[in-house]
C-alpha positions, 0 to 999 in steps of 0.5 A, a space after each residue: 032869652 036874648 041871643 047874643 046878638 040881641 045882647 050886642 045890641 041892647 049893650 051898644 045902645 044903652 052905651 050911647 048909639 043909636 038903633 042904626 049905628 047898632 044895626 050897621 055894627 051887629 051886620 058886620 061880618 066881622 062881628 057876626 063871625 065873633 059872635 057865631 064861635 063858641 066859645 066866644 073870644 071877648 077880646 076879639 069882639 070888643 076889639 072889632 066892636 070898637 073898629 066897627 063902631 068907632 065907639 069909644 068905650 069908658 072902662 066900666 062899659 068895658 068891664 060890663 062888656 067883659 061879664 055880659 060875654 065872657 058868660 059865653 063860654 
């Protein structure tokens, strides 16, 4: 069973990053702090996602997001 890191990351690069820039987003404080709550805010994590990752997220991709961690609470 994937954490949910391991999930931010499988999701970040099958969206089109690369492992490093998925790295840098999963080790941000930010995300980390999103990511330990429980529940988890999806919202709020999507939103630092994008400031961390400067990614620009189509609505599908924004929409797999939501059902992979609005599971979370």
């Amino acid at each position: 069973m994937l954490d949910r890191s391991q999930h931010l990351k499988l999701f970040l690069i099958g969206s089109g990053d690369n492992q490093e820039d998925a790295a840098a987003v999963i080790s941000d404080k930010r995300i980390q702090k999103e990511l330990s709550k429980h529940p988890v805010n999806w919202e709020r994590l999507f939103k630092a996602v994008r400031r961390v990752s400067h990614f620009e997220f189509s609505s599908a991709q924004k929409d797999s997001f939501m059902q992979l961690f609005g599971r979370y609470r």
